[in-house]
Backbone as numpy.savetxt, mean C-alpha at the origin, in Angstrom:
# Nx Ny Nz CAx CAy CAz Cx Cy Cz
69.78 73.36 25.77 69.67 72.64 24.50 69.25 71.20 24.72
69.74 70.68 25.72 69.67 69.18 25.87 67.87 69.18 26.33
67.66 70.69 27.13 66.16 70.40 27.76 65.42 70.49 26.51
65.37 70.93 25.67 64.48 71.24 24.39 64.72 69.97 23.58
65.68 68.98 22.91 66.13 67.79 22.21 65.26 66.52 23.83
64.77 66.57 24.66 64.14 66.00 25.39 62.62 65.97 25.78
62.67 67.65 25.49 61.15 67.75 25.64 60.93 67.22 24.26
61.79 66.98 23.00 60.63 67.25 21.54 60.71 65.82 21.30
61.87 65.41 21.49 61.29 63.22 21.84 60.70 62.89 22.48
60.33 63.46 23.75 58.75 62.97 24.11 57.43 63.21 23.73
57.46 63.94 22.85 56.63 64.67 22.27 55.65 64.06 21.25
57.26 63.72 20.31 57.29 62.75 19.37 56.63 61.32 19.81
57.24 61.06 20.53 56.96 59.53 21.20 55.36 59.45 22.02
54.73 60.66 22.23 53.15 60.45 22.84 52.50 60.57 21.43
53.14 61.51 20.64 52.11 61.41 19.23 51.88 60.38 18.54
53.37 59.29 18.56 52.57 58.53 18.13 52.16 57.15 18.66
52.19 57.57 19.67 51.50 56.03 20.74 50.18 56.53 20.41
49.59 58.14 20.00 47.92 58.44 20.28 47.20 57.77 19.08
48.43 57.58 17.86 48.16 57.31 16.23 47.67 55.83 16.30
48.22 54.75 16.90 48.08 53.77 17.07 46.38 53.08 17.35
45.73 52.66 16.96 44.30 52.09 17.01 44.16 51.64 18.60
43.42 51.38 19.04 43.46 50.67 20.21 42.65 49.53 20.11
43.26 48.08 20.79 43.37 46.82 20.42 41.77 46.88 20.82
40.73 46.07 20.06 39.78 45.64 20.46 39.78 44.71 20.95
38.22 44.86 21.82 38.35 43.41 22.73 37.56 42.32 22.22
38.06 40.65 22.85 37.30 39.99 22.24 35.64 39.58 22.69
34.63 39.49 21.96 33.56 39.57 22.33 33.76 38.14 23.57
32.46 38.55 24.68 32.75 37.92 25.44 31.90 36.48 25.13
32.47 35.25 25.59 31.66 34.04 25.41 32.13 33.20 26.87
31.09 33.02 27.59 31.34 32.14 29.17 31.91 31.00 28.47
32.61 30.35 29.29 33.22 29.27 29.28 32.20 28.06 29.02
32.51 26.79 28.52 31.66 25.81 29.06 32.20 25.07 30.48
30.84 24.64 31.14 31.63 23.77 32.11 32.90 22.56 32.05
34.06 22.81 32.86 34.70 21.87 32.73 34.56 20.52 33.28
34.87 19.45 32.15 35.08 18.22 32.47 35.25 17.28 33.67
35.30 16.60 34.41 35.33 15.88 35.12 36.79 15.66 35.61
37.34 15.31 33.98 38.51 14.94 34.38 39.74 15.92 34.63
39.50 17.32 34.72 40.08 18.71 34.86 40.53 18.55 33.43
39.93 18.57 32.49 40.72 19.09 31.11 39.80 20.45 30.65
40.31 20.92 29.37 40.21 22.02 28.96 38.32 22.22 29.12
37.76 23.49 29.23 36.12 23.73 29.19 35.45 22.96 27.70
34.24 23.00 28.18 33.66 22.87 26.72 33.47 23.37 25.76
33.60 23.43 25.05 33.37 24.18 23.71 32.23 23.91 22.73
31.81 24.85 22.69 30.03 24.73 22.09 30.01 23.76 20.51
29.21 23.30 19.99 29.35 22.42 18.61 29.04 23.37 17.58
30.05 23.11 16.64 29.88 23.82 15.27 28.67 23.02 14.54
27.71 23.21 14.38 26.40 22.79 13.36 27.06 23.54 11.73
26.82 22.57 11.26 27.01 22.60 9.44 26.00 21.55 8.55
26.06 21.35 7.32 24.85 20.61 6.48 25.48 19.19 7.30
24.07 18.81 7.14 24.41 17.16 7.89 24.65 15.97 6.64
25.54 15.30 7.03 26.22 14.07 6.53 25.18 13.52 4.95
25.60 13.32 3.96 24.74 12.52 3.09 25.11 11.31 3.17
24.21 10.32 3.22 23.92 8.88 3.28 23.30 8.48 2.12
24.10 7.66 1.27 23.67 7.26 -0.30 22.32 5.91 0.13
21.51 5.82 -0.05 20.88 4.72 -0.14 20.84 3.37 -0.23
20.80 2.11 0.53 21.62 1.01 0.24 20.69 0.44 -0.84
20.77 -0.37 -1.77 20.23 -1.69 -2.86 19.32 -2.02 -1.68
17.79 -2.83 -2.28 17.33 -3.60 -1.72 17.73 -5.15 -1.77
18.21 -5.96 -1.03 18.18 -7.12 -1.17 17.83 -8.01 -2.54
18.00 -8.84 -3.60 17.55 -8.98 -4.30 17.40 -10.84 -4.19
16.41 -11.47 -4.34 15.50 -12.28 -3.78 15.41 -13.33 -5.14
15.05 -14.67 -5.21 14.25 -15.66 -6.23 12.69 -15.73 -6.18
12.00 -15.59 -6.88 11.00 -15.59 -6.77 10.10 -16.25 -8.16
9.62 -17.48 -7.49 9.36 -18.71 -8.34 7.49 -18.33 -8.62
7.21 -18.30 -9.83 5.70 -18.67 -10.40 5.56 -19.68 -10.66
4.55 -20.21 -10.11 3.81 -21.39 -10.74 2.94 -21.36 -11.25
2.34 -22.06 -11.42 0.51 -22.62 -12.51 0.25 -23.80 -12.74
-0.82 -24.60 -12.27 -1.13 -25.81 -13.77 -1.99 -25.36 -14.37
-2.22 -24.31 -14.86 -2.91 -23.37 -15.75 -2.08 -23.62 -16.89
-2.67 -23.73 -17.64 -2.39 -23.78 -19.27 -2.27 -22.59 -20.01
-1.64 -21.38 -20.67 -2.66 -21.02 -21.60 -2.23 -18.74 -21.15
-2.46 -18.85 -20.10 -2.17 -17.26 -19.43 -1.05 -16.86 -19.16
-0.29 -15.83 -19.76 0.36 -14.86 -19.33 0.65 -14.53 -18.09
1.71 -14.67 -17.22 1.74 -14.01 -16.03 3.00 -13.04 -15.85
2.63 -11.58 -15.23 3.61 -10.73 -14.82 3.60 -10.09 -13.64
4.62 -9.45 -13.18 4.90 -8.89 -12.05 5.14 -7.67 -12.24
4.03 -6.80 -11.60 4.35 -5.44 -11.90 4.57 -4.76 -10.74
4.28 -3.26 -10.60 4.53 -2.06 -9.22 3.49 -2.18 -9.10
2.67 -1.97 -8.04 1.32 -2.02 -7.36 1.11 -0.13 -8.16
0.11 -0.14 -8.68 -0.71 0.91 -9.42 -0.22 1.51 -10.54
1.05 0.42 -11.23 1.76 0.38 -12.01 1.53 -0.43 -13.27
1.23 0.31 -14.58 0.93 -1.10 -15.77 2.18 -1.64 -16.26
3.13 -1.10 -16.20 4.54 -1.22 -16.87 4.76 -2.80 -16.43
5.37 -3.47 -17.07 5.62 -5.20 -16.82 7.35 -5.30 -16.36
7.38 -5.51 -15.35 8.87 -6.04 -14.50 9.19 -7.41 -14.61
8.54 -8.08 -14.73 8.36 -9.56 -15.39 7.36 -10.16 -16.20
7.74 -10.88 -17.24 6.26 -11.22 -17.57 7.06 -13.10 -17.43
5.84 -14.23 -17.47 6.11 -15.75 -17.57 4.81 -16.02 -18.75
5.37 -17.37 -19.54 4.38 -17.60 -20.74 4.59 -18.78 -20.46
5.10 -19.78 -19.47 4.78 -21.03 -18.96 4.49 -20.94 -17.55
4.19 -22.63 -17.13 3.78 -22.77 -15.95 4.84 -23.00 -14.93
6.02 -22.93 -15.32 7.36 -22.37 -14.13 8.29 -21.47 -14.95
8.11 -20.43 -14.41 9.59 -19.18 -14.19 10.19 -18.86 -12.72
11.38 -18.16 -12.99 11.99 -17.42 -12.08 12.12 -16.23 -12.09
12.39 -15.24 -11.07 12.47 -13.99 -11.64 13.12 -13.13 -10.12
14.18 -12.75 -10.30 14.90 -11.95 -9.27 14.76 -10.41 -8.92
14.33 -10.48 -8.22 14.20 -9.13 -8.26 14.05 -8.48 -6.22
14.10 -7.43 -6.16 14.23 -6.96 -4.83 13.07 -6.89 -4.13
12.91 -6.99 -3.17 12.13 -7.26 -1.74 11.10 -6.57 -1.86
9.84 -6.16 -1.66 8.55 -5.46 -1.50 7.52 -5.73 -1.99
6.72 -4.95 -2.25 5.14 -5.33 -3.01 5.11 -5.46 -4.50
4.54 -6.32 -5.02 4.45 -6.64 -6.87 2.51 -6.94 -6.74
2.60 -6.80 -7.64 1.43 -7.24 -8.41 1.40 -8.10 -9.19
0.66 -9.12 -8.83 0.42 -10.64 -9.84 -0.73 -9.91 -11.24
-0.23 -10.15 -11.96 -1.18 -10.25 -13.35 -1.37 -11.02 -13.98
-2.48 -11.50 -14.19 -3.01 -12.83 -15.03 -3.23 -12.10 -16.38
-3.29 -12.37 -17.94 -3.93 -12.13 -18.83 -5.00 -12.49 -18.61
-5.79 -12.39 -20.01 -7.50 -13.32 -20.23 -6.73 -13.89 -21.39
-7.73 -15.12 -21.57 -7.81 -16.39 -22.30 -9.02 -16.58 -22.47
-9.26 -17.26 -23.40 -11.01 -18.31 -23.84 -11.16 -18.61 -22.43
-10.48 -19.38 -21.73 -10.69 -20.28 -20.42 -10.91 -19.29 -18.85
-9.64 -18.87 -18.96 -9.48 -18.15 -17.66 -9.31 -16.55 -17.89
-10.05 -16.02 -16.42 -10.64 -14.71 -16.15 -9.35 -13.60 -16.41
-9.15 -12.47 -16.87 -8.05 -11.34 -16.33 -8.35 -11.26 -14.71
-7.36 -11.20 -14.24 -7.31 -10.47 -12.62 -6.29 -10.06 -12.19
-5.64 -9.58 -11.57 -4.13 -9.34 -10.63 -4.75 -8.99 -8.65
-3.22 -9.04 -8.04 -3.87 -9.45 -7.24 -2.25 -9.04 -6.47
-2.54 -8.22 -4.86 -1.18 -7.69 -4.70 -0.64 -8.39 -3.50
0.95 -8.70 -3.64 2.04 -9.69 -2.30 3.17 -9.16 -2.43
3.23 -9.29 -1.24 4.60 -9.29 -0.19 5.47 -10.13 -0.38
7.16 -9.76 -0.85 7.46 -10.30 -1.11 8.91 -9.85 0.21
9.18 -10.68 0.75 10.34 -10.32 2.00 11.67 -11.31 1.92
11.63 -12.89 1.17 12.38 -13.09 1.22 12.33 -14.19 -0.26
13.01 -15.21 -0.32 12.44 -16.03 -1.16 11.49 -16.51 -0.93
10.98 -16.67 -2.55 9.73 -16.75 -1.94 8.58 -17.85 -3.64
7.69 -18.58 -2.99 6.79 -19.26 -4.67 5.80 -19.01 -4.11
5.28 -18.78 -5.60 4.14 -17.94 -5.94 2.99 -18.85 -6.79
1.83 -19.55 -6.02 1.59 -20.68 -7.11 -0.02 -19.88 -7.25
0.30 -19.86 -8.46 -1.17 -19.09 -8.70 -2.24 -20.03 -9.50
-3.54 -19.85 -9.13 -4.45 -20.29 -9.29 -5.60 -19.42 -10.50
-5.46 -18.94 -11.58 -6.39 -18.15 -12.35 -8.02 -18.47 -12.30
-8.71 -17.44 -12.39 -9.79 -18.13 -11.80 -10.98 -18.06 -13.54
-12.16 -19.04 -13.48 -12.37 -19.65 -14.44 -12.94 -18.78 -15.63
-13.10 -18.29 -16.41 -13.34 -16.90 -17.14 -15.30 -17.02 -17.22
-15.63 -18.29 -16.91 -17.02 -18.28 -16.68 -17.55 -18.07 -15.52
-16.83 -17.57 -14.95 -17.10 -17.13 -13.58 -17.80 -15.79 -13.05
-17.32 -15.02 -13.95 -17.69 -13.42 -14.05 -19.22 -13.73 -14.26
-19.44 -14.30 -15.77 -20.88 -14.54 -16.22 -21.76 -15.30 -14.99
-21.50 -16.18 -14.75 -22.33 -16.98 -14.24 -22.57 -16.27 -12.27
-21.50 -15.72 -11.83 -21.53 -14.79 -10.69 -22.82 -13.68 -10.50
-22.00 -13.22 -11.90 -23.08 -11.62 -12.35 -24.47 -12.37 -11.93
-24.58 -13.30 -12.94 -26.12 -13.76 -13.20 -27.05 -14.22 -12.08
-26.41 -14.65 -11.17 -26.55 -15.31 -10.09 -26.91 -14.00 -8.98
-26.19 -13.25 -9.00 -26.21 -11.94 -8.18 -27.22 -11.26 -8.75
-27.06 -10.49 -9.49 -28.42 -10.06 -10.35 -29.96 -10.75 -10.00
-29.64 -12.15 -10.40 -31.06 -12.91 -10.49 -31.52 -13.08 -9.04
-30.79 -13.00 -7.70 -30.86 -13.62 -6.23 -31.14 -11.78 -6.09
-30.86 -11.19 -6.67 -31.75 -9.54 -5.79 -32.96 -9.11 -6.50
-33.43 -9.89 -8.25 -34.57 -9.81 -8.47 -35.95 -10.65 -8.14
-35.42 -11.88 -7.24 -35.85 -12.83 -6.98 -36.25 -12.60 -5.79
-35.43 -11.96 -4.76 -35.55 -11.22 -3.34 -36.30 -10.83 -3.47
-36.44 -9.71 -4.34 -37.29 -8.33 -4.16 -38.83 -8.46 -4.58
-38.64 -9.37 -5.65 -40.23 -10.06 -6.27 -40.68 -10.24 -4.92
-40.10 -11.24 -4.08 -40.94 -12.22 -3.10 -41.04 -11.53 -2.26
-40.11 -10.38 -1.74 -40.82 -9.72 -0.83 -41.84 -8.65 -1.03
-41.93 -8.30 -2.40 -43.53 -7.75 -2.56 -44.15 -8.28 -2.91
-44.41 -9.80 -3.10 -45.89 -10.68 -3.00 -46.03 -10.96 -2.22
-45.16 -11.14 -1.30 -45.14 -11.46 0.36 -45.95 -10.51 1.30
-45.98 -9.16 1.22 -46.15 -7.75 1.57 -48.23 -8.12 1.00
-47.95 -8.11 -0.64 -49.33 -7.97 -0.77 -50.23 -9.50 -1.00
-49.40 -10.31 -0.73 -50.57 -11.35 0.00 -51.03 -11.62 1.19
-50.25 -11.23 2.05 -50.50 -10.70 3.55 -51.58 -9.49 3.88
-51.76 -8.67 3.11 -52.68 -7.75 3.27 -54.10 -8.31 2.40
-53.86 -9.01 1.88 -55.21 -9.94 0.96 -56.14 -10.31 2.02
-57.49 -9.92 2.31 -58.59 -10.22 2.71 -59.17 -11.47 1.82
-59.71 -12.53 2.89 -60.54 -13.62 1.99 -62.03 -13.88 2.91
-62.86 -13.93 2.24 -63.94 -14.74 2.99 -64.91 -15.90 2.61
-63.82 -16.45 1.85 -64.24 -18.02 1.17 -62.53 -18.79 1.72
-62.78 -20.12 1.59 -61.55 -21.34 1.42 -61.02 -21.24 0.32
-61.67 -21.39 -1.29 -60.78 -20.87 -2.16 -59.99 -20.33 -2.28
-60.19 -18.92 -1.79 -59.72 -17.69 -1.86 -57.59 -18.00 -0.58
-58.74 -18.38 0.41 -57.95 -18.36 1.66 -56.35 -19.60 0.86
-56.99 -20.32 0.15 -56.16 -21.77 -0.39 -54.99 -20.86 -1.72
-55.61 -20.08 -2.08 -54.88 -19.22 -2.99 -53.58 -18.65 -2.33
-54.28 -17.06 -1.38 -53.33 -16.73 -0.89 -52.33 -17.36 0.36
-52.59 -18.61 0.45 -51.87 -19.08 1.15 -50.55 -20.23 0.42
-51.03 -20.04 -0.84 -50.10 -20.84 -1.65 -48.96 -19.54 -1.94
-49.61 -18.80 -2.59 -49.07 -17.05 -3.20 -48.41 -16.98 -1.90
-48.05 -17.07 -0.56 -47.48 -16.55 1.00 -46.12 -17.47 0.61
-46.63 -19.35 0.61 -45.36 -19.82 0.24 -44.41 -19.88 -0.33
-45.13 -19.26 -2.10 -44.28 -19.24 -2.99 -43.34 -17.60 -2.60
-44.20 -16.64 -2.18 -43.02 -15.22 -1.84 -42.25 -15.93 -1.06
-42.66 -16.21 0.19 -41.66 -16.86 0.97 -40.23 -17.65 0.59
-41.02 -18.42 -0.28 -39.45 -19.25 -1.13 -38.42 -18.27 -1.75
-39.35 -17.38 -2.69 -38.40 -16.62 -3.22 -37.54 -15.99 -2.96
-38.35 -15.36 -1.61 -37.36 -14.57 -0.56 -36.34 -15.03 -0.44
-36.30 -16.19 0.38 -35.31 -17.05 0.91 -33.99 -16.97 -0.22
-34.85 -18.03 -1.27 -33.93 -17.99 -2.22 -33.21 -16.80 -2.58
-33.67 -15.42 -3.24 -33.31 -14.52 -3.36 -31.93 -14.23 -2.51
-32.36 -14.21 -0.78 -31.33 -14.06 0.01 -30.09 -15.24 0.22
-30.18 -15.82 -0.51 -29.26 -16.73 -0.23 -28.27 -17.10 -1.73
-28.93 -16.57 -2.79 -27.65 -16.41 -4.28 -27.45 -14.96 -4.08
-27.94 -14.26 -4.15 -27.84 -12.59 -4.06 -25.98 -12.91 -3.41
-25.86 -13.24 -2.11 -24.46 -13.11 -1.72 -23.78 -13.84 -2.42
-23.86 -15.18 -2.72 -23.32 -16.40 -3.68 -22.59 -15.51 -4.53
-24.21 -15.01 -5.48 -23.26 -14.58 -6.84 -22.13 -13.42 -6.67
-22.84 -12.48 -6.13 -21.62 -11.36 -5.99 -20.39 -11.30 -5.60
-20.30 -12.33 -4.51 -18.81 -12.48 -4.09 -18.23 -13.22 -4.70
-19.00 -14.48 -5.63 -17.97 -15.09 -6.72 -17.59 -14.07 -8.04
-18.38 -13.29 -8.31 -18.47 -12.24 -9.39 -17.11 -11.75 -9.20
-16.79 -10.82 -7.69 -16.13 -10.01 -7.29 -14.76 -10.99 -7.05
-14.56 -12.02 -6.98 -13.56 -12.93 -6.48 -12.89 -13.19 -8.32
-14.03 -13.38 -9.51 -13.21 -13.59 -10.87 -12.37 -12.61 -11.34
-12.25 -11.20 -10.60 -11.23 -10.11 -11.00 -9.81 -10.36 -9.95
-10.04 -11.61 -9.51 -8.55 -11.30 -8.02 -8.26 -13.07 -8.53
-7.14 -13.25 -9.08 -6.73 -14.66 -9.03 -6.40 -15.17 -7.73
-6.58 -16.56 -7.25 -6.19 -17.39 -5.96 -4.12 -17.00 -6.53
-3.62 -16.85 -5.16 -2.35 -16.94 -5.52 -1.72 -17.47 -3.67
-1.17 -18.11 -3.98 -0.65 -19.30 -2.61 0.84 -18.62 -2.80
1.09 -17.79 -1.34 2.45 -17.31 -0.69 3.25 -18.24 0.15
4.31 -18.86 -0.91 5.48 -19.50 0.14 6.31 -19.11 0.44
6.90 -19.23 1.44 8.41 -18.19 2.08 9.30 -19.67 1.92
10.34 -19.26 1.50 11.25 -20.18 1.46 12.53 -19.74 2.65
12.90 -20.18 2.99 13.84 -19.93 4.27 15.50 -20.16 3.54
C-alpha cells in the first residue's frame, strides 16, 4: 500500500513540473566594454526625439534717421517687403527695432526722386540719408539716351567719310572737316553715354551714410 501511495505522488509531482512553461531565455546582447575605472560595462544609448530649443529674441537696437531733406517720407521696411515697419515724416526719428537687414524708403516729392536702398543693421546704429534730386532721372535718361545717339551718328559718318574718295582740295577740305566732326561726336557720345546712365540708375537708390555707434 505504502508502494502504490508513493509511486502515485511521484507521478503527480512529474505531471506537473511537465505543465509548467519553460523559462525563456534572455535574448543575447555582448556587453559593452568596461570602463577604466572597473565600474559597471557600457550600456548602449537610448536615442528618442531630440530636445526642442525655443528660439531666442533678436537683440533689439536704436536706430536713428536723419535728413536735411525737407519734404520726404522715410520708412523701414523687410528687404522684398512693401509692408512699412517704420515710417519718419521729419528730418530726425528713432526707431527700435531688432538686428538685420531693412530697407530704406524714400517717398517722391516735387523735389526729390522715390528710391530705397538695402543696410545692415548689427548694432546701434544712424542712418543719414541723402534723397537724391527728382531731376535727376530726367536729365540722366536724357543724357544717356542722347551720348548713345550721338555715338552711333559719329561712328557712321566716321565709317562713311573714310571710305569717301576725293580728287579735288574742295572735296578733300570737306571730308576732312565731316572726319572731325564724326570724330567729336564719337568721343562725345562715349563719354555722356556712361555719365548719363549711371546717374539715371543711381536716382532709384538714395545716398544713405552707415554709422555704427558703439
Amino acid at each position: 500500500m505504502n508502494r502504490t501511495l508513493c509511486a502515485l505522488s511521484a507521478f503527480l509531482a512529474a505531471s506537473h513540473a511537465s505543465a509548467q512553461p519553460a523559462p525563456q531565455a534572455a535574448p543575447y546582447a555582448p556587453p559593452g566594454p568596461a570602463p577604466a575605472h572597473g565600474g559597471p560595462p557600457y550600456a548602449p544609448p537610448v536615442y528618442g526625439p531630440a530636445p526642442y530649443y525655443a528660439p531666442q529674441p533678436l537683440p533689439v537696437v536704436p536706430i536713428w534717421l536723419m535728413s536735411d531733406a525737407r519734404g520726404p517720407t522715410y520708412e523701414l521696411r523687410h528687404p522684398g517687403n512693401e509692408s512699412t515697419i517704420f515710417f519718419c515724416r521729419s528730418q530726425l526719428c528713432v526707431a527700435y527695432l531688432p538686428i538685420g537687414e531693412y530697407e530704406v524708403y524714400v517717398s517722391p516729392t516735387p523735389d526729390y526722386a522715390e528710391g530705397k536702398r538695402r543696410v545692415k543693421i548689427e548694432q546701434p546704429t544712424q542712418l543719414k540719408i541723402e534723397p537724391r534730386d527728382a531731376s535727376a532721372q530726367t536729365t540722366g535718361l536724357a543724357m544717356g539716351v542722347g551720348g548713345t545717339v550721338l555715338a552711333i551718328a559719329g561712328f557712321t559718318t566716321l565709317l562713311i567719310g573714310a571710305s569717301r574718295a576725293c580728287d579735288d582740295t574742295s572735296c578733300t577740305d570737306e571730308r576732312d572737316t565731316l572726319l572731325w566732326l564724326s570724330l567729336g561726336g564719337l568721343i562725345a557720345g562715349a563719354i555722356l553715354t556712361p555719365i548719363g546712365w549711371v546717374r539715371f540708375a543711381k536716382s532709384f537708390r538714395p545716398g544713405v551714410q552707415v554709422i555704427e555707434k558703439q
